[in-house]
C-alpha positions as CSV (number, residue, x, y, z in Angstrom):
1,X,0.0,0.0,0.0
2,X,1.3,3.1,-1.3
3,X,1.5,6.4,1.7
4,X,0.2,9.5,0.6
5,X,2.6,12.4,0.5
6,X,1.3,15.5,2.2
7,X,1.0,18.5,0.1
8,X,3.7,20.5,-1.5
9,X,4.3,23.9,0.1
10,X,4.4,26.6,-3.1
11,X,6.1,29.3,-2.7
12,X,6.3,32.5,-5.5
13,X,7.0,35.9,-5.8
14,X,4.1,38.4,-5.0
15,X,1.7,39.1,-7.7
16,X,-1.3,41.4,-8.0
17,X,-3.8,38.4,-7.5
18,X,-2.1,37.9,-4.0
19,X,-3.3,41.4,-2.5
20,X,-6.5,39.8,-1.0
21,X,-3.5,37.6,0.9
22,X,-1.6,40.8,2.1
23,X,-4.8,42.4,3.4
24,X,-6.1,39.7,5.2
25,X,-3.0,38.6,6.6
26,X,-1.0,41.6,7.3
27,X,-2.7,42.3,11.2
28,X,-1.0,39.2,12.0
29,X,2.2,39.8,10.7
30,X,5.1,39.4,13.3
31,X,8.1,41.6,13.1
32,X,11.6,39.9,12.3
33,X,13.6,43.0,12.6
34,X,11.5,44.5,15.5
35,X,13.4,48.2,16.1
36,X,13.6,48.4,12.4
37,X,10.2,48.4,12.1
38,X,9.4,50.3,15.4
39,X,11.5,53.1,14.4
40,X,10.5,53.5,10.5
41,X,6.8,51.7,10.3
42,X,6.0,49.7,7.1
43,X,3.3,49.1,4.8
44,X,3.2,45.7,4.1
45,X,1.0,46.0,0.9
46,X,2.7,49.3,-0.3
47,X,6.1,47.6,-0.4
48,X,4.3,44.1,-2.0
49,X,3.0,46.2,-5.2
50,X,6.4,48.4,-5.2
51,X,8.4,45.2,-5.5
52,X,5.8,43.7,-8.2
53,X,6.0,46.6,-10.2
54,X,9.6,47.4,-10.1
55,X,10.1,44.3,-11.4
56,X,12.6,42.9,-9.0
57,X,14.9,45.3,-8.9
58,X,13.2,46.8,-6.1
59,X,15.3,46.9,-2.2
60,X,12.1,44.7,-1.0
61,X,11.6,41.1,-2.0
62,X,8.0,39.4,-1.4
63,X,7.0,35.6,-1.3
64,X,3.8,34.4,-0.9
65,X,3.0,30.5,0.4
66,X,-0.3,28.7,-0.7
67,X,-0.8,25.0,0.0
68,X,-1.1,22.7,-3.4
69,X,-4.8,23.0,-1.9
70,X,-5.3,26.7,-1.4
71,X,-5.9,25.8,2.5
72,X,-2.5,28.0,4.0
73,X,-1.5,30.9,2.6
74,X,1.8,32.9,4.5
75,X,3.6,36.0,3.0
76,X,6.9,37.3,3.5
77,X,9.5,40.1,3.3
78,X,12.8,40.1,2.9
79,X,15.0,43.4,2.8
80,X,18.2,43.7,0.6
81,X,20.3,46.3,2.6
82,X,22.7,49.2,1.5
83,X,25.7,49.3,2.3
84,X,27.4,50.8,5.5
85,X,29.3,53.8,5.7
86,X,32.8,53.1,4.5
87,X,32.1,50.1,2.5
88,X,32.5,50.1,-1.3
89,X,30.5,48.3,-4.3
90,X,33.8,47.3,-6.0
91,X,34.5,43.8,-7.1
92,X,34.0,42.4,-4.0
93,X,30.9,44.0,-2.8
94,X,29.0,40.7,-2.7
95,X,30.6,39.7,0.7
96,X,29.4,42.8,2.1
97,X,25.9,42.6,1.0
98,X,23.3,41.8,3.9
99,X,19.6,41.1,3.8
100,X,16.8,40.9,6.3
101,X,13.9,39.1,7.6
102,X,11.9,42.1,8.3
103,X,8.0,40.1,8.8
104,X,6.5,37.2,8.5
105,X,2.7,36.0,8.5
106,X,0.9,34.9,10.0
107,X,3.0,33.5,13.4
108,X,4.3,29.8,13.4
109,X,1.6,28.5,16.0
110,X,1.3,25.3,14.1
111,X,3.6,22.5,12.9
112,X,2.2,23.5,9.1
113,X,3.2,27.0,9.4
114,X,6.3,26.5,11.1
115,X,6.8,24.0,8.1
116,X,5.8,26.8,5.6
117,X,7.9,29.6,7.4
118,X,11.3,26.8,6.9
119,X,9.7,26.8,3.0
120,X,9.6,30.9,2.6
121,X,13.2,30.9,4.4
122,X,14.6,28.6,2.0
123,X,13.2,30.6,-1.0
124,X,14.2,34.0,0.2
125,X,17.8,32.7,0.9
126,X,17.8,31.3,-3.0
127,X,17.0,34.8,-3.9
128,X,19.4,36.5,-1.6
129,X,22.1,34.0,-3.3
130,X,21.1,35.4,-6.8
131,X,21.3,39.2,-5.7
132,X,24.9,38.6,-4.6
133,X,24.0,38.5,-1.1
134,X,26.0,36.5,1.6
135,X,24.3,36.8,4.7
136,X,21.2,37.2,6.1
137,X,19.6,38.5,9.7
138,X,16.1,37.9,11.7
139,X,15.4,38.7,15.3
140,X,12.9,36.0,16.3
141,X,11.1,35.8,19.1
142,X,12.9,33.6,22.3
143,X,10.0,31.3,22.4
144,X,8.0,29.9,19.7
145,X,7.8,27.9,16.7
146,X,9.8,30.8,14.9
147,X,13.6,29.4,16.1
148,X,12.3,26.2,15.1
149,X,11.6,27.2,11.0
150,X,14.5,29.4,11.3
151,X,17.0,26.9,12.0
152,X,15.5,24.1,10.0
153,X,16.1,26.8,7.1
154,X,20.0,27.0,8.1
155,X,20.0,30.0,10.6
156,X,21.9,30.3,13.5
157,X,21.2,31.9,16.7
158,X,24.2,34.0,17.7
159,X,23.0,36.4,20.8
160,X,20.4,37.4,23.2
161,X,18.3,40.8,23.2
162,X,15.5,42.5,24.7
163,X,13.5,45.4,22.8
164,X,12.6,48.7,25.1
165,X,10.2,51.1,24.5
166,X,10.2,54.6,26.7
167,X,6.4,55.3,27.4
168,X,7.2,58.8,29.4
169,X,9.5,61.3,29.2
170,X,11.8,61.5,32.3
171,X,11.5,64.0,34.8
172,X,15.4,64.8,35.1
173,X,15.0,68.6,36.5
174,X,18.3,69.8,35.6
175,X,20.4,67.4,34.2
176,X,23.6,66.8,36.5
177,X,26.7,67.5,35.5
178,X,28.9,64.4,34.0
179,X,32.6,64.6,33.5
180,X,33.9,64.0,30.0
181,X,30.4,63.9,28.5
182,X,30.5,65.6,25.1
183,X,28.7,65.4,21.6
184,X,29.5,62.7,19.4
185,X,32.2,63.6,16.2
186,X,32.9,62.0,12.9
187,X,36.6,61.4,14.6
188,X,35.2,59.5,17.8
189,X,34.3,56.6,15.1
190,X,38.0,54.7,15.8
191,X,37.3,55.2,19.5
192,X,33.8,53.7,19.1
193,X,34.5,50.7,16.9
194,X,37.6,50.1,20.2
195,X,34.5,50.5,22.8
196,X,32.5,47.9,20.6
197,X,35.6,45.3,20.5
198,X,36.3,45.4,24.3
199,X,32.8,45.8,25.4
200,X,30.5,42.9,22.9
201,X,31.5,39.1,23.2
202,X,34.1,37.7,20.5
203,X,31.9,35.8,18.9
204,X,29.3,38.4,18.5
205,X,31.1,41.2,17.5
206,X,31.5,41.0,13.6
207,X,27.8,39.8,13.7
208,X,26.8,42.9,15.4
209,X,28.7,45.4,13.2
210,X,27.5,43.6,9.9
211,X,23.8,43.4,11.2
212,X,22.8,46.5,12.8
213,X,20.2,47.1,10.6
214,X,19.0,50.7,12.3
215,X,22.7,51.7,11.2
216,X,22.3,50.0,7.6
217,X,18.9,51.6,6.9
218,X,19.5,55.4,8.5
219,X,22.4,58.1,8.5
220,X,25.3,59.3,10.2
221,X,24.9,58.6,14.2
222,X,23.6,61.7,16.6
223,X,24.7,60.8,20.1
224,X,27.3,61.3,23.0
225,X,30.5,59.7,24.3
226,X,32.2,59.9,27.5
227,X,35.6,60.3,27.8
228,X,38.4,60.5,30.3
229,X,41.7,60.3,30.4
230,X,41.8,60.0,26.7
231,X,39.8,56.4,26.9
232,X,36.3,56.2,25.6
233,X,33.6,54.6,28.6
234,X,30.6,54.7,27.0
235,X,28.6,55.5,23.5
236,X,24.7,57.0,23.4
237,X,23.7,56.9,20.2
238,X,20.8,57.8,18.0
239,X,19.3,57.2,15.1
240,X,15.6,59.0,13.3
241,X,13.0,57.0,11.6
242,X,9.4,58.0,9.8
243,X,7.7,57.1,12.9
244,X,10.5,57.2,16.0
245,X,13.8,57.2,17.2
246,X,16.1,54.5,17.6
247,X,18.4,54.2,20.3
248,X,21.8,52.1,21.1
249,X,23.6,52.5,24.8
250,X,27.1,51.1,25.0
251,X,29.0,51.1,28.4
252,X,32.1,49.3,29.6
253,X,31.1,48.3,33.4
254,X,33.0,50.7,35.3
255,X,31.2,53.6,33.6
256,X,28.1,52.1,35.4
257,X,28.0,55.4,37.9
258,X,27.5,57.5,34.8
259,X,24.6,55.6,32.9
260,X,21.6,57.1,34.1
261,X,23.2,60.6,34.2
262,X,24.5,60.3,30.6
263,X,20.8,58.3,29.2
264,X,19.3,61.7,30.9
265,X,21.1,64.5,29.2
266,X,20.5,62.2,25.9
267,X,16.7,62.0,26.2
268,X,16.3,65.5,27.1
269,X,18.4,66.7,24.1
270,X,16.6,64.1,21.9
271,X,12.8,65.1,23.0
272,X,13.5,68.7,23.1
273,X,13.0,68.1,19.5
274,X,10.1,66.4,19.0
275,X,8.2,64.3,20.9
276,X,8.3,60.5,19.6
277,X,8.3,57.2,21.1
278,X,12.3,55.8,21.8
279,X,12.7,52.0,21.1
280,X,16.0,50.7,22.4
281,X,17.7,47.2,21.5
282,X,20.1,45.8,24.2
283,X,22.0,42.7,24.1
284,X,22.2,40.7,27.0
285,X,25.5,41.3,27.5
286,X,24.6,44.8,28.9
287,X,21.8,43.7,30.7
288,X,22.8,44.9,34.0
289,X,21.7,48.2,32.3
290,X,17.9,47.0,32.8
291,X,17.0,48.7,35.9
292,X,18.7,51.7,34.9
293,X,16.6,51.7,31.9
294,X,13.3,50.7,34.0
295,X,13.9,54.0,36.2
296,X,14.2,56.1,33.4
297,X,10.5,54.8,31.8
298,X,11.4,52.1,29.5
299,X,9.3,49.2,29.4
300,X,10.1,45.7,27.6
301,X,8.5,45.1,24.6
302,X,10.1,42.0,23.1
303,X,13.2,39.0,23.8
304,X,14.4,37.9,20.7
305,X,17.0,36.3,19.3
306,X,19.6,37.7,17.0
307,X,20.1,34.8,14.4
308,X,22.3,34.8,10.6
309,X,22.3,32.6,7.9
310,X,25.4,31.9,5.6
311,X,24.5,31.7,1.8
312,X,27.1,30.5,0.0
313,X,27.7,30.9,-4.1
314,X,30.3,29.3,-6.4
315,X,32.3,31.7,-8.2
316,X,32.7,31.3,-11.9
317,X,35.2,34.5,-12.3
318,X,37.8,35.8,-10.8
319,X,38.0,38.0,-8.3
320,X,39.4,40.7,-9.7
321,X,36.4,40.5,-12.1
322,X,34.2,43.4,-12.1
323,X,31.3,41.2,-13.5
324,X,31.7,38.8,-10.6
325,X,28.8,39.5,-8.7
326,X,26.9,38.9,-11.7
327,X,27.9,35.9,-12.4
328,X,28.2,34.0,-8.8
329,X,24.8,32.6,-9.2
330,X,25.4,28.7,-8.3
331,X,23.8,27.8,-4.9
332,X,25.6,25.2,-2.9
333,X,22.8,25.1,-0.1
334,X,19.3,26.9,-0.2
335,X,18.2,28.8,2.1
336,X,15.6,31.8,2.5
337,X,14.7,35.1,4.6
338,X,11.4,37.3,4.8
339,X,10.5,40.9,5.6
340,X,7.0,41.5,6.1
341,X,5.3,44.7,7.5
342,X,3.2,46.5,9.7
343,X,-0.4,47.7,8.8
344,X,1.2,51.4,10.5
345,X,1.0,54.1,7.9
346,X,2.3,57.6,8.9
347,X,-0.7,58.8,9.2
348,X,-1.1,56.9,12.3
349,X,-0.5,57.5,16.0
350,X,2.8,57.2,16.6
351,X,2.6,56.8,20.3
352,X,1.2,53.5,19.6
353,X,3.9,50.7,19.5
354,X,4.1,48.7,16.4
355,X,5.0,45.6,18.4
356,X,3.3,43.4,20.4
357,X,4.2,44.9,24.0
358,X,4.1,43.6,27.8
359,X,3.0,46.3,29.8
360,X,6.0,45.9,32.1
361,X,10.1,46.6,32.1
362,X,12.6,43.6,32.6
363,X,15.6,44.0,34.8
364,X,17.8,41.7,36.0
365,X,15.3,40.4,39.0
366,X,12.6,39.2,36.6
């Protein structure tokens, strides 16, 4: 007696039949680069038909899932992101290029979808692979069935991170003094990169640099270092999106005295401005930042993990070719990622967080 194979998984590109699919299933999208999202807002459906129509030359790249029998249906977006500051399109650009997993939907809350989310990853790493891409980033949720698609589709977890939000602004009074505390310059950058190396785990470091995707989607940095004794303690900096800022604390331990005093003289300059919601990504290596960060208003939105998948492609030029990228097109594994996002249009609220949020902060007694 012959088994029946289950149904085939299909996966394509976006077209304009799918829109029904994006309209229904966008409110249930979950965010794969959560501050990205936070900070800038995305239209799941705009970016779908941009994509479509450009073509796929477009930044965005959309897959839609159906079952052979119509009966699941997920969607997917994947970004393809610039370059950082200081890196050069030459003739090895491909082993710069990064992408993203921006959303997914609907959530893998059933062995089906978390099979369908492993198909849409494998697809949007086969398509990364063909832009010249080599690597490629999600932030999944800690628990879930997420992890579990992820790393059936050949990503890795690599580190540990918990989303913030600030719901009020702090009432500092006037701001104490700090010694060595100064605006950030365009000459600090060595003494940053130093901080980064002495302060982030081994292992984590180059991950980090490649994948901050605030940093690969926004400008130059606004922020503040302190400095004494010539030696760099600690790094506040911050980033402006369509719908908020983005914020990234970095402190070598002994700084510790100086964090809330230094976070306070950055919010106040920051808000002075304009009033918008702050979303702050920390790694659990600076957790013991938490109850600072509780104190001054944050709450915890999300724990995720930061996780990266490899693509590899076999080179059929030399290096020293300035066609290469065009022509390393040969997959050695398959492998996808996906970018969906959020119904939030700037026209909306933008007090209201773009995340699913627990109404309280995490510190390092929860």
């Amino acid at each position: 007696m012959l088994e029946t194979q289950k149904p085939k998984t299909m996966v394509r590109p976006f077209e304009i039949r799918d829109v029904s699919v994006i309209q229904r299933l966008a409110p249930l999208a979950h965010p794969l680069a959560c501050e990205l999202v936070a900070v800038d807002g995305v239209n799941p459906l705009r970016e779908a038909v941009r994509a479509y129509l450009s073509g796929g030359r477009d930044h965005a790249v959309v897959l839609v899932a159906r079952s052979a029998h119509h009966d699941l249906e997920a969607f997917g977006m994947m970004y393809v992101l610039p370059l950082l500051n200081g890196e050069e399109d030459g003739h090895d650009g491909a082993a710069h290029r990064r992408a993203a997993l921006v959303l997914m939907s609907p959530r893998a809350q059933s062995d089906a979808l978390v099979e369908t989310w492993m198909h849409l990853a494998q697809e949007f790493a086969a398509e990364a692979t063909r832009r010249g891409v080599h690597h490629i980033v999600a932030e999944v949720p800690e628990m879930g069935g997420e992890v579990e698609a992820l790393q059936a589709a050949g990503f890795v977890p690599l580190i540990q991170q918990d989303v913030l939000k600030l719901t009020a602004s702090p009432s500092v009074g006037v701001l104490p003094s700090v010694s060595g505390l100064r605006e950030q310059t365009k000459d600090d950058e060595p003494l940053i990169k130093a901080l980064h190396l002495r302060v982030a785990p081994k292992m984590t470091y180059q991950a980090e640099v490649s994948f901050d995707l605030l940093r690969a989607t926004h400008g130059t940095d606004r922020g503040l270092v302190l400095v004494r004794d010539g030696e760099l303690l600690a790094h506040v900096s911050i980033r402006q999106g369509r719908r908020s800022y983005g914020m990234r604390v970095l402190f070598r331990p002994e700084a510790g005295n100086a964090a809330q005093p230094m976070l306070c003289h950055a919010l106040a300059r920051l808000l002075a401005r304009a009033r918008r919601p702050v979303y702050l990504t920390l790694r659990h290596y600076q957790s013991w930042l938490l109850p600072v960060l509780d104190e001054l208003g944050f709450i915890h939105l999300s724990s995720t993990v930061l996780m990266v998948r490899h693509t590899a492609a076999r080179v059929q030029q030399p290096v020293w070719s300035s066609t290469v990228a065009e022509h390393a097109a040969i997959q050695t594994t398959t492998s996808a990622s996906i970018h969906l996002e959020s119904c939030a249009s700037p026209s909306e609220d933008t007090n209201d967080a773009p995340l699913g949020a627990h109404d309280y902060a995490r510190t390092a007694n929860h």
